[in-house]
C-alpha positions as CSV (number, residue, x, y, z in Angstrom):
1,X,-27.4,-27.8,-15.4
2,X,-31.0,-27.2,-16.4
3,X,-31.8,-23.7,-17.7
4,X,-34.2,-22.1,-14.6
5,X,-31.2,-23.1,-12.5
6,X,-28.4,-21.8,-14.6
7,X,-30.6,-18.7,-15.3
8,X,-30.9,-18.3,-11.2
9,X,-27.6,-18.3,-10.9
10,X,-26.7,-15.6,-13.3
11,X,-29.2,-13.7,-12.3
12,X,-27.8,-13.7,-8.3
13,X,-24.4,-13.2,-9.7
14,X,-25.2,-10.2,-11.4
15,X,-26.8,-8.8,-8.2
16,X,-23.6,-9.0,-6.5
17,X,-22.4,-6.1,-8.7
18,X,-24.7,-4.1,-8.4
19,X,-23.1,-1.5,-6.0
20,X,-20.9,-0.5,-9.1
21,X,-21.3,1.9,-11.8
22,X,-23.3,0.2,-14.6
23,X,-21.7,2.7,-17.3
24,X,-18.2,2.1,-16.1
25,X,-16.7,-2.0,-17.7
26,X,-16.1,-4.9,-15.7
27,X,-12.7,-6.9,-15.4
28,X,-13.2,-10.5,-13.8
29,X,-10.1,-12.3,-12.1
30,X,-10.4,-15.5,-11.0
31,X,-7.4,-16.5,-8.5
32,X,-6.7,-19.8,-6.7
33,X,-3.9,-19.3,-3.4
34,X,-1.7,-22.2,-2.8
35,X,1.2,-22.5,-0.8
36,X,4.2,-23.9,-3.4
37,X,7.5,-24.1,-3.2
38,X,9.9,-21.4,-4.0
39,X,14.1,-20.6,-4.4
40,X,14.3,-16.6,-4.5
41,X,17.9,-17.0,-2.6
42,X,18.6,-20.2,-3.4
43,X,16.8,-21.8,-0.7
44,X,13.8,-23.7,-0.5
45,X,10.7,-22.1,1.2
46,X,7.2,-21.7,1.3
47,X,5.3,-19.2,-0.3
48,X,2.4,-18.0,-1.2
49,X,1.3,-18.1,-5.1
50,X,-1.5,-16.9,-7.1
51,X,-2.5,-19.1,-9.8
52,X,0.8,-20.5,-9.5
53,X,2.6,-17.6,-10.1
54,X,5.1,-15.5,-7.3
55,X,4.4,-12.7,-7.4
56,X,0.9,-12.8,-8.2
57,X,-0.4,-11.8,-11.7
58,X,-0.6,-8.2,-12.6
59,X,-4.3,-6.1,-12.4
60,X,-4.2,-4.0,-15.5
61,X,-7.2,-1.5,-15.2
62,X,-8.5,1.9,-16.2
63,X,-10.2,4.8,-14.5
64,X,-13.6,3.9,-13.0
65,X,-13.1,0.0,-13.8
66,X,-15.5,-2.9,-11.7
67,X,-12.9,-4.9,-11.1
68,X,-14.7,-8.7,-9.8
69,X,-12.0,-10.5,-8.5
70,X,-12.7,-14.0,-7.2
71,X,-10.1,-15.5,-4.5
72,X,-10.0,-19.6,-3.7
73,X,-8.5,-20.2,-1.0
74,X,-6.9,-22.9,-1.3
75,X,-4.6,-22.9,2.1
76,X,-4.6,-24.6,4.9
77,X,-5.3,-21.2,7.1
78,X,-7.1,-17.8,6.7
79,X,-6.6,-15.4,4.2
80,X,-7.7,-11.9,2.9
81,X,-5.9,-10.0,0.0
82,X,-6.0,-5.9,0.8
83,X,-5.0,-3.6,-2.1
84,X,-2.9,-0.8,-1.6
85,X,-3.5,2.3,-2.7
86,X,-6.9,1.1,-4.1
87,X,-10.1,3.8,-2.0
88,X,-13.0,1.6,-2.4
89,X,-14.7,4.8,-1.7
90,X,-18.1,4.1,0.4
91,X,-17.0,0.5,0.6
92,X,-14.8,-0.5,3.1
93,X,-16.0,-3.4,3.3
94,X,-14.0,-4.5,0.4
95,X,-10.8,-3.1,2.0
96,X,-9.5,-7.0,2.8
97,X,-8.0,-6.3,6.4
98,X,-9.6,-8.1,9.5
99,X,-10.7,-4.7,11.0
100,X,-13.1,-4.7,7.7
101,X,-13.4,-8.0,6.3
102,X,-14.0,-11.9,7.7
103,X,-11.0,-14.0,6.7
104,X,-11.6,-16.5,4.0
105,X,-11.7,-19.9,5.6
106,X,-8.9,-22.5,3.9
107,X,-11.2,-24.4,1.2
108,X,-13.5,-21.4,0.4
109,X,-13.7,-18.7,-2.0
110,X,-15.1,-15.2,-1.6
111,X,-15.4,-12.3,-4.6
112,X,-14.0,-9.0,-4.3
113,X,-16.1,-6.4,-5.9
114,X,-13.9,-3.1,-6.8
115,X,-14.5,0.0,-8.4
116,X,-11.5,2.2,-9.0
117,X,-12.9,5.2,-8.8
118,X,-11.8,8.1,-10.2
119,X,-8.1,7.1,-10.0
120,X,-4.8,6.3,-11.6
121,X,-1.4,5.1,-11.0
122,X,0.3,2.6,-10.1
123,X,-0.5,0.2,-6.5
124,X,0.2,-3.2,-5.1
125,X,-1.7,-5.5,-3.3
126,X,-1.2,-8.0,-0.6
127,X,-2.0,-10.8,2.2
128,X,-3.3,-8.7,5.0
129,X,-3.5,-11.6,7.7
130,X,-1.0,-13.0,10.1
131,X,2.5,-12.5,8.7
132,X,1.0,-14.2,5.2
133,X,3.1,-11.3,3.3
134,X,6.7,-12.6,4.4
135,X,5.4,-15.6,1.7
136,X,4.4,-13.7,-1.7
137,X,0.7,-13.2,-2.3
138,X,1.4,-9.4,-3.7
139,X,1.1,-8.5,-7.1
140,X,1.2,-4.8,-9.0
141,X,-1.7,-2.9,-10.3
142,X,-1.6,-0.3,-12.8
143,X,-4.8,1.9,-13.5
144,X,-4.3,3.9,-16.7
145,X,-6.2,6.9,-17.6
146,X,-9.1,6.7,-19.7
147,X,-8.6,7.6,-23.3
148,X,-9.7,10.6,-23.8
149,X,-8.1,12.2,-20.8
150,X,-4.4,13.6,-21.5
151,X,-1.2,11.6,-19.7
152,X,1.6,14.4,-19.3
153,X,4.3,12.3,-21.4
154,X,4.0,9.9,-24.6
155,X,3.1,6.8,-24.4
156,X,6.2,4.6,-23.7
157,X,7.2,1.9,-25.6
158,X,7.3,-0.6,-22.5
159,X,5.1,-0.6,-19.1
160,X,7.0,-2.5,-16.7
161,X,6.3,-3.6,-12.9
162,X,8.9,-3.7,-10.6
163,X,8.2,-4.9,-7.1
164,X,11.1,-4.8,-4.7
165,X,11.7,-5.4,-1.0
166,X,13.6,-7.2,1.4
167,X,13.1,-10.7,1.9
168,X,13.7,-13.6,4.6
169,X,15.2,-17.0,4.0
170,X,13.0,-18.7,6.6
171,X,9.5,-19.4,6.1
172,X,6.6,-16.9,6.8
173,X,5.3,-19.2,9.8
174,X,9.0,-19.6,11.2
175,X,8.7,-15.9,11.4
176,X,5.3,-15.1,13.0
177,X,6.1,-17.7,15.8
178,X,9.6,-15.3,16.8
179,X,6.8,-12.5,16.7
180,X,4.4,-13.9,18.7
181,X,6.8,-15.1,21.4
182,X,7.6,-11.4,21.9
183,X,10.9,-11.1,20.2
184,X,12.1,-9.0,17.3
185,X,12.9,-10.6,13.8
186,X,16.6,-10.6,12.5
187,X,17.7,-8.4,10.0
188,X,16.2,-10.0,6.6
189,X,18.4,-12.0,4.8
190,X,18.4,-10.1,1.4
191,X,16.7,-8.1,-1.9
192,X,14.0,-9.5,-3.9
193,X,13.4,-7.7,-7.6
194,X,10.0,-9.8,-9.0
195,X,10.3,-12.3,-6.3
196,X,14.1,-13.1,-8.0
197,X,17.0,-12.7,-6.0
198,X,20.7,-11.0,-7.4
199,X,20.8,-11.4,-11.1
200,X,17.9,-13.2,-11.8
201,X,15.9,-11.0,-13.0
202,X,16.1,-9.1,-16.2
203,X,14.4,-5.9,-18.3
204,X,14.3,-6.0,-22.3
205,X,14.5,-2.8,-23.8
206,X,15.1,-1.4,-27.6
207,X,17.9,1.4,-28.3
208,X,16.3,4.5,-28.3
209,X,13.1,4.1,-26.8
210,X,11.1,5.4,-23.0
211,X,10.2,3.1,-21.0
212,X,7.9,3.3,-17.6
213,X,8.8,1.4,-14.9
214,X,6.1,1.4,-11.9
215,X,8.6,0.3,-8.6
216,X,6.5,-0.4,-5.7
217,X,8.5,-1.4,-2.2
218,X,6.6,-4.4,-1.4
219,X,9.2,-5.5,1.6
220,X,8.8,-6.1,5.3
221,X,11.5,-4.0,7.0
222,X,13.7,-1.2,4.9
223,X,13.6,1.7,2.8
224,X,15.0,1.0,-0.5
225,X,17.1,2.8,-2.9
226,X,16.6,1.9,-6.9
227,X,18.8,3.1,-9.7
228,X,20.4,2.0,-13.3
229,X,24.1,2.2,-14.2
230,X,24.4,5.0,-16.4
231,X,20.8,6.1,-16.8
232,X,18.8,8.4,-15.5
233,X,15.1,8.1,-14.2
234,X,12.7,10.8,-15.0
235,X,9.8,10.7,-11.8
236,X,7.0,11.0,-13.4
237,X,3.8,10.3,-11.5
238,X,3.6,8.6,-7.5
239,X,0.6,6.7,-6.3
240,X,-1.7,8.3,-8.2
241,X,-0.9,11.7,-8.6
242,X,1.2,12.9,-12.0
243,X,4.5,14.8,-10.3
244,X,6.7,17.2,-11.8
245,X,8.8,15.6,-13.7
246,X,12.1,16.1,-12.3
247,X,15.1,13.8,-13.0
248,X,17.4,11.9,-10.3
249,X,19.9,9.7,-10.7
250,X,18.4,7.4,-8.0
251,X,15.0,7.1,-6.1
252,X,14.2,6.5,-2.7
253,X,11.6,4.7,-1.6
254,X,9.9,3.6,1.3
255,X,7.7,0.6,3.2
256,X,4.7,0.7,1.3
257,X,5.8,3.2,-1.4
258,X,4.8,3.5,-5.0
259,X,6.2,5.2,-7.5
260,X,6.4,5.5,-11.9
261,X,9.6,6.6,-13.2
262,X,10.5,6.7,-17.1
263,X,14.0,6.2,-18.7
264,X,15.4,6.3,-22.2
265,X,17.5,3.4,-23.3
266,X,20.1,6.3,-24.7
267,X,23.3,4.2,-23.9
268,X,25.9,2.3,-26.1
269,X,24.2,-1.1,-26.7
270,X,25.2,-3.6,-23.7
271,X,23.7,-5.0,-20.4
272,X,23.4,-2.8,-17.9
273,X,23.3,-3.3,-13.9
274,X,19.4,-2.5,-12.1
275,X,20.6,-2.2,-8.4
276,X,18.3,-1.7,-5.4
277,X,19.8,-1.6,-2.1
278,X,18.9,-0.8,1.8
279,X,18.8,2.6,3.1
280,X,19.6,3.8,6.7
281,X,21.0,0.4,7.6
282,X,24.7,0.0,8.8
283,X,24.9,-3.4,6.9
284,X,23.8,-3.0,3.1
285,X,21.8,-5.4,1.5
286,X,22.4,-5.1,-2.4
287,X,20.3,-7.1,-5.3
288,X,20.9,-6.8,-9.0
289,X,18.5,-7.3,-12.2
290,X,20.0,-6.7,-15.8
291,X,18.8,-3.9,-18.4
292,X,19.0,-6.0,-21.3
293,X,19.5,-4.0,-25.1
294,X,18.1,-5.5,-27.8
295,X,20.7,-5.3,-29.5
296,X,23.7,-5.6,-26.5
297,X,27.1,-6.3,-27.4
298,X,28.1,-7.9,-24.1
299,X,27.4,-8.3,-20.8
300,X,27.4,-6.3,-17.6
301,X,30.6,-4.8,-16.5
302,X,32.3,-3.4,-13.5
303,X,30.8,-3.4,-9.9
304,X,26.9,-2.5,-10.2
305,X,26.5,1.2,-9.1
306,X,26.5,2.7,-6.0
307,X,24.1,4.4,-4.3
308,X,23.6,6.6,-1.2
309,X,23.6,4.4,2.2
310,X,23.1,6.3,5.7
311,X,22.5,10.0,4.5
312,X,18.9,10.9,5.4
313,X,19.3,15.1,4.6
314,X,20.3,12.9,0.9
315,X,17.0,11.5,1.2
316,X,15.0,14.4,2.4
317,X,15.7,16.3,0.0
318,X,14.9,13.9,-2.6
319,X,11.5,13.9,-1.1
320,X,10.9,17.7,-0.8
321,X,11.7,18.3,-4.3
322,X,8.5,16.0,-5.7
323,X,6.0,17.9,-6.1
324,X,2.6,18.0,-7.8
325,X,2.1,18.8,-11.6
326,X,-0.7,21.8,-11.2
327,X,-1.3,21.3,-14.7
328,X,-1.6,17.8,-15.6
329,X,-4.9,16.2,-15.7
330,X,-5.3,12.8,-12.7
331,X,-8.0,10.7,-13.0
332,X,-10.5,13.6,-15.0
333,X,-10.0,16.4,-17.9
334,X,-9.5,18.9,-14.9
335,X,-5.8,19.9,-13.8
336,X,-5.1,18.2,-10.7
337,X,-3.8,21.9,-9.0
338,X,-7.8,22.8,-9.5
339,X,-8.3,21.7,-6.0
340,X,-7.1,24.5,-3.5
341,X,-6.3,22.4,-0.4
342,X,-3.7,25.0,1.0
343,X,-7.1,27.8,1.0
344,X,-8.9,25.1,3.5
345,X,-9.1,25.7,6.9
346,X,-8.4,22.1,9.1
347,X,-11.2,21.7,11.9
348,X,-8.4,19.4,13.5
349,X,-5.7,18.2,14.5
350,X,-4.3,14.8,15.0
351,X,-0.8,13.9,16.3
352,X,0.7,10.2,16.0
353,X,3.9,9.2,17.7
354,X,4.8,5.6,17.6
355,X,6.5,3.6,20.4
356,X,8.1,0.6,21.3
357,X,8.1,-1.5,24.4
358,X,7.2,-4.1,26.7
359,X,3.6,-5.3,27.7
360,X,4.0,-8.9,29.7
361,X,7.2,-9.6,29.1
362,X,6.6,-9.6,25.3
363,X,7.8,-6.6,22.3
364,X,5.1,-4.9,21.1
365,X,4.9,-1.2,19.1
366,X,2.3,0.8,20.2
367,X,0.4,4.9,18.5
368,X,0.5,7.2,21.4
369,X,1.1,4.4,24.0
370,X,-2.5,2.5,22.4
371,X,-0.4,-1.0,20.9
372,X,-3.5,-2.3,18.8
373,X,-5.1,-5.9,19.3
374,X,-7.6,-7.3,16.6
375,X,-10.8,-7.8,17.9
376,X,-13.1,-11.1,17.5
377,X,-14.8,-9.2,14.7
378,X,-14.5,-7.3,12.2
379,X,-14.6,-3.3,13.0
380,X,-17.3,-2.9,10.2
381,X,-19.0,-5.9,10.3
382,X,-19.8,-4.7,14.1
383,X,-21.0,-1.4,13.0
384,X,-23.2,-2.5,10.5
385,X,-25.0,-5.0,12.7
386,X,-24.9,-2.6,16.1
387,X,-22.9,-5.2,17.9
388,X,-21.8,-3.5,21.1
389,X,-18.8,-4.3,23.0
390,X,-16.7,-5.2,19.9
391,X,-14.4,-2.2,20.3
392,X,-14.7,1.6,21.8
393,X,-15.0,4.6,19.9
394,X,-12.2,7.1,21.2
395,X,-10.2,3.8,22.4
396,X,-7.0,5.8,21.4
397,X,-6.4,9.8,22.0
398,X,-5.6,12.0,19.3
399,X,-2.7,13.5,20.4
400,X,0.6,11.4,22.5
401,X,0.5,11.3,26.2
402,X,3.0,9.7,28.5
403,X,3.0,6.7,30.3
404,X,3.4,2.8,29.1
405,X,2.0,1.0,26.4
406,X,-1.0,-1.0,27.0
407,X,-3.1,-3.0,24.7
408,X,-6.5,-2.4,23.0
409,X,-8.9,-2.3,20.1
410,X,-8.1,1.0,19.0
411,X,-10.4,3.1,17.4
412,X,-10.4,6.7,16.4
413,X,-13.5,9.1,15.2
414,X,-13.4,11.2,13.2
415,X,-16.1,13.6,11.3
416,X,-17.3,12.7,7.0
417,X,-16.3,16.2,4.9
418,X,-13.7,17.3,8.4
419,X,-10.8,18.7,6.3
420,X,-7.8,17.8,8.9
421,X,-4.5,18.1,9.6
422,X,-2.2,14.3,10.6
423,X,1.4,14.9,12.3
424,X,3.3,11.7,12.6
425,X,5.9,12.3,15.4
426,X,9.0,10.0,15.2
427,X,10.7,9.8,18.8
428,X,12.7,6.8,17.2
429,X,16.1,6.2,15.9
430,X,14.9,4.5,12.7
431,X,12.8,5.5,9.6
432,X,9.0,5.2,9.9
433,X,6.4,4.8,7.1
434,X,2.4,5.4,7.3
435,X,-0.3,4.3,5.3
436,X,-3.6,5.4,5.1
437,X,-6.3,3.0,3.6
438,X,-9.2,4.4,1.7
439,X,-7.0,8.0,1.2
440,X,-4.6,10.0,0.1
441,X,-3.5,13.1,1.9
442,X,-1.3,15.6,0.8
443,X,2.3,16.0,2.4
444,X,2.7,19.7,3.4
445,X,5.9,19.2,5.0
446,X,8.5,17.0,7.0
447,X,11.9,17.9,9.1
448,X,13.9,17.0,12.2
449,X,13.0,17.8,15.7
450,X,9.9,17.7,17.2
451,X,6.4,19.3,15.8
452,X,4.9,22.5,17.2
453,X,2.7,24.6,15.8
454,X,5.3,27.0,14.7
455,X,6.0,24.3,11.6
456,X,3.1,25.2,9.9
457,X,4.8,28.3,8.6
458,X,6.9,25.8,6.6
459,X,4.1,23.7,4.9
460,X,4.4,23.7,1.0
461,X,0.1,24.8,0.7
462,X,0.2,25.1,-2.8
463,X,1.8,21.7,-5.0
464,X,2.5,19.1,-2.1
465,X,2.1,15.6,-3.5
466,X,-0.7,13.5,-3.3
467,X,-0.3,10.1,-1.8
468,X,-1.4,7.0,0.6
469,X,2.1,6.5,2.0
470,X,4.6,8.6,3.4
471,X,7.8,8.3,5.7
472,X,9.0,9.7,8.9
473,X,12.6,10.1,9.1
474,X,14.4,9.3,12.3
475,X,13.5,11.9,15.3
476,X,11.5,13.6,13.1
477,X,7.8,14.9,12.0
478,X,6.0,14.5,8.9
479,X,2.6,16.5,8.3
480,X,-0.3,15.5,6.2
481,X,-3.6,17.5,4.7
482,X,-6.2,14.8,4.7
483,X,-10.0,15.4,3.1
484,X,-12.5,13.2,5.0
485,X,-14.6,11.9,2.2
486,X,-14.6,8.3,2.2
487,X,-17.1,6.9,4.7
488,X,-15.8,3.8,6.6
489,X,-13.5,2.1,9.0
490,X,-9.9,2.8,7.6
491,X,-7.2,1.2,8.6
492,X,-3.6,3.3,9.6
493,X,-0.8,1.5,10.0
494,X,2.8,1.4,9.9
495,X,4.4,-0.8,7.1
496,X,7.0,-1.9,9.0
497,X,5.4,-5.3,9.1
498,X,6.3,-6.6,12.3
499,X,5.8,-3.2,13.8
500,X,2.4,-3.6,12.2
501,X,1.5,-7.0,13.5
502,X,2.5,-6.0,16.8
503,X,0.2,-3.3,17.2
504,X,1.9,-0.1,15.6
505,X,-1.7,0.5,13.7
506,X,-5.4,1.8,14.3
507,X,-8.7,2.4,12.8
508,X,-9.9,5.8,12.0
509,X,-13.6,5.8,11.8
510,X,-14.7,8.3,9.4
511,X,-18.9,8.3,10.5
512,X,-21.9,10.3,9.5
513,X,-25.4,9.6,10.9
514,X,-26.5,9.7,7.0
515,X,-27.7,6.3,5.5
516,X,-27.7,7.6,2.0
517,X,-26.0,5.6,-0.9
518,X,-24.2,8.5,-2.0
519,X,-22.5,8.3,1.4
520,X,-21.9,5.0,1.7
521,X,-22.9,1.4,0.5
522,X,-25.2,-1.3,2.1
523,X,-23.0,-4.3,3.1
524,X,-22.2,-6.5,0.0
525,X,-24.6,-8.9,-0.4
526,X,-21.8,-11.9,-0.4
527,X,-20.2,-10.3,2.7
528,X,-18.2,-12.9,4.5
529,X,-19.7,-13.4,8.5
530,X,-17.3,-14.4,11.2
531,X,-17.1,-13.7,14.8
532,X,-20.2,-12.7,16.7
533,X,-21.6,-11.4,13.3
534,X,-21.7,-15.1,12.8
535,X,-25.5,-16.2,11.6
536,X,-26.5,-12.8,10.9
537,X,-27.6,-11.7,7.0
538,X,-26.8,-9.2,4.9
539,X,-29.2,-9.1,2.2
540,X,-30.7,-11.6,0.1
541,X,-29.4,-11.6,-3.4
């Protein structure tokens, strides 16, 4: 290559990144997606891998880290990686779901441009499009704290991720055609641990010693329960927020859910059984790993342990009793109970209740009776470029009304710096879970029956845990404190993924007439174009 032309290139590339913090490092990812085969049950299938690998390749990170993350895509179809738990605060555009971001076309490549802004903890990330994530495509990502900022527990001596969820023996595409015929999916047929199905997988440890394990519920269709024979798991910090650190001897958790839990390898030196299991299901899927001891005299023994099934008060409580650690430092020096959110008034009130029904003969799930069709452009994309007709502000109401469920674009207002208040209403028989892009909100309180104001006097205002996901048990309510900050279009959604393709999700536009940087940033200057924002440009580079 001659020099002007190499120096041209560098010189564009490094404009690409300019939205980013030039104090804060850069990590650069380069990732080719190709479908390859895979056995996780002993059964050929499809699925999706990341340079090869299934899952995909950790993202090891620190506070405030560019993370420049280039993605071939080498399919034969669309594709778009979002990342769970990560804010891309101002940038939504980055978020990689289709109300944000143009698909990849098969053959292309586009580059993610992250900042992890002020946070820590432990995410996944994911294929957004079609039903791309019943095929692999997810990997963890850990974001530690930055050195000089104090971690509430000694460094362990191992860091392990630990993705679990339930899994389907027929191929992602067999799969979306039951969907979009109208029909519901089977119950799957069993428990992934690292994309490795009953005793495959396998966890070395050393006598003695802590280890962290970051357990992220990565799965399509059940809450999960995780535990290890004879050991106990010390909670210790949940999607970004350092929790009191209170012991169980299993953990719940949810569609969507992530969580860090440590463990001390104090047991005579053997194997040990890692069981994870389905909750609130009357058949019980089980799948085993092995805690392996350095030094282990033999091999596992005796039926792996048990855990709790149907009992959801088991599980509520469970979830009630994490709390917040008021004096641990997050992401900064300061303690993370520093920020009064119980002494905030909310300027508003939003109610969710999810549904399911019929529109045309076909299933779909629907938030208060609005069942959510993607439009032929992407939600942002049409902002940014004042293309009209795209979608309709105020295309869903804000609080449940009765009738049927019809389809539409939904999209939801709602004020930059409003300090509001979310109830997700569960009418249904079965656990829901919400996520929140470009969030987290803090859970002041969940029980049985239906909301009213009166539950307020109930709300934990003083240490309720910080997160991006949270569940709604069955015929129940769960409440959420949520500070507007983050300009953008934000997806909510259930992560009950079929529920999810079929409409049980939104956007929630959080808009201010401000065009200041420190509000939110210009479109990236590599910005995908697709639909009618087809032709248009960004800026040049």
């Amino acid at each position: 290559m001659k020099l002007p032309v190499a120096v041209a290139l560098l010189c564009a590339t490094a404009a690409l990144f300019t939205i980013a913090a030039a104090d804060s490092p850069y990590r650069f990812f380069d990732w080719n997606v190709t479908f390859g085969d895979i056995y996780p049950l002993g059964v050929r299938q499809t699925g999706i891998l990341i340079n090869g690998q299934f899952p995909g390749p950790d993202i090891h990170s620190v506070t405030n880290d560019n993370l420049i993350i280039n993605v071939h895509n080498s399919l034969n179809e669309p594709f778009l990686i979002s990342w769970s738990g990560i804010q891309n605060r101002r940038n939504s555009y980055e978020d990689g779901v289709y109300g944000t971001t143009c698909p990849i076309p098969p053959g292309k490549n586009f580059t993610y441009i992250l900042q992890v802004k002020d946070q820590i903890g432990s995410f996944f990330y994911f294929p957004s499009l079609a039903f791309h994530k019943a095929a692999g495509g997810f990997g963890g990502i850990r974001i530690l704290s930055r050195p000089r900022i104090p971690v509430p527990f000694p460094d362990p001596a191992g860091d392990y991720t630990v993705l679990i969820g339930d899994w389907y023996k027929s191929n992602h595409t067999n799969l979306k055609a039951v969907l979009d015929r109208g029909r519901k999916l089977p119950f799957p047929d069993g428990i992934l641990i690292n994309g490795r199905g009953p005793g495959s997988a396998s966890f070395n440890v050393e006598q003695g010693k802590t280890y962290r394990l970051r357990i992220s519920n990565v799965g399509l269709q059940n809450s999960l329960n995780f535990r290890i024979q004879n050991h106990r798991l010390k909670l210790v910090e949940v999607e970004g927020t350092h929790t009191l650190q209170t012991t169980y001897s299993s953990i719940d958790l949810h569609l969507g859910q992530s969580c860090s839990v440590l463990f001390t390898a104090d047991q005579p030196a053997k194997d040990y059984y890692i069981a994870v299991s389905t909750r609130f299901t009357s058949r019980v899927l089980t799948s085993t790993a092995i805690l392996r001891y350095s030094n282990s005299a033999g091999p596992v023994s005796g039926p792996p342990p048990g855990g709790p099934t149907i009992q959801i008060d088991w599980s509520l409580n469970q979830a009630r009793s994490i709390r917040k650690n008021l004096t641990a430092s997050g992401p900064r020096p300061n303690p993370q109970g520093s920020y009064h959110y119980g002494l905030i008034n909310t300027t508003r009130t939003i109610i969710l209740a999810n549904s399911a029904g019929q529109v045309n003969g076909k299933q779909r799930y629907a938030v208060n009776r609005v069942s959510f069709v993607p439009a032929d452009t992407p939600l942002k994309l049409a902002d940014y470029f004042k293309i009209g007709g795209v979608y309709r502000v105020g295309s869903i109401s804000d609080k449940p009304h009765g009738g049927n469920i019809y389809l539409d674009t939904s999209v939801m207002q709602a004020d930059y710096r409003a300090f509001i208040e979310i109830v997700f209403q569960n009418n249904e028989n079965i656990v829901q879970s919400w996520h929140l892009d470009g969030y987290n909100f803090f859970v002041v309180g969940m029980d049985g029956g239906q909301w009213t104001a009166a539950s307020r006097r109930g709300y934990n205002l003083r240490d309720a845990v910080s997160r991006c996901t949270t569940q709604v048990y069955p015929r129940s309510w769960t409440a959420v404190y949520v500070a507007l900050d983050n300009v953008g279009m934000w997806n909510l959604r259930s992560e009950f993924w079929a529920r999810q393709y079929l409409g049980q999700q939104f956007y929630l536009r959080v808009y201010t007439t401000s065009t200041s940087l420190r509000d939110e940033y210009l479109i990236p200057k590599n910005a995908l174009l697709c639909g009618r924002a087809r032709g248009r440009r960004t800026r040049p580079l």
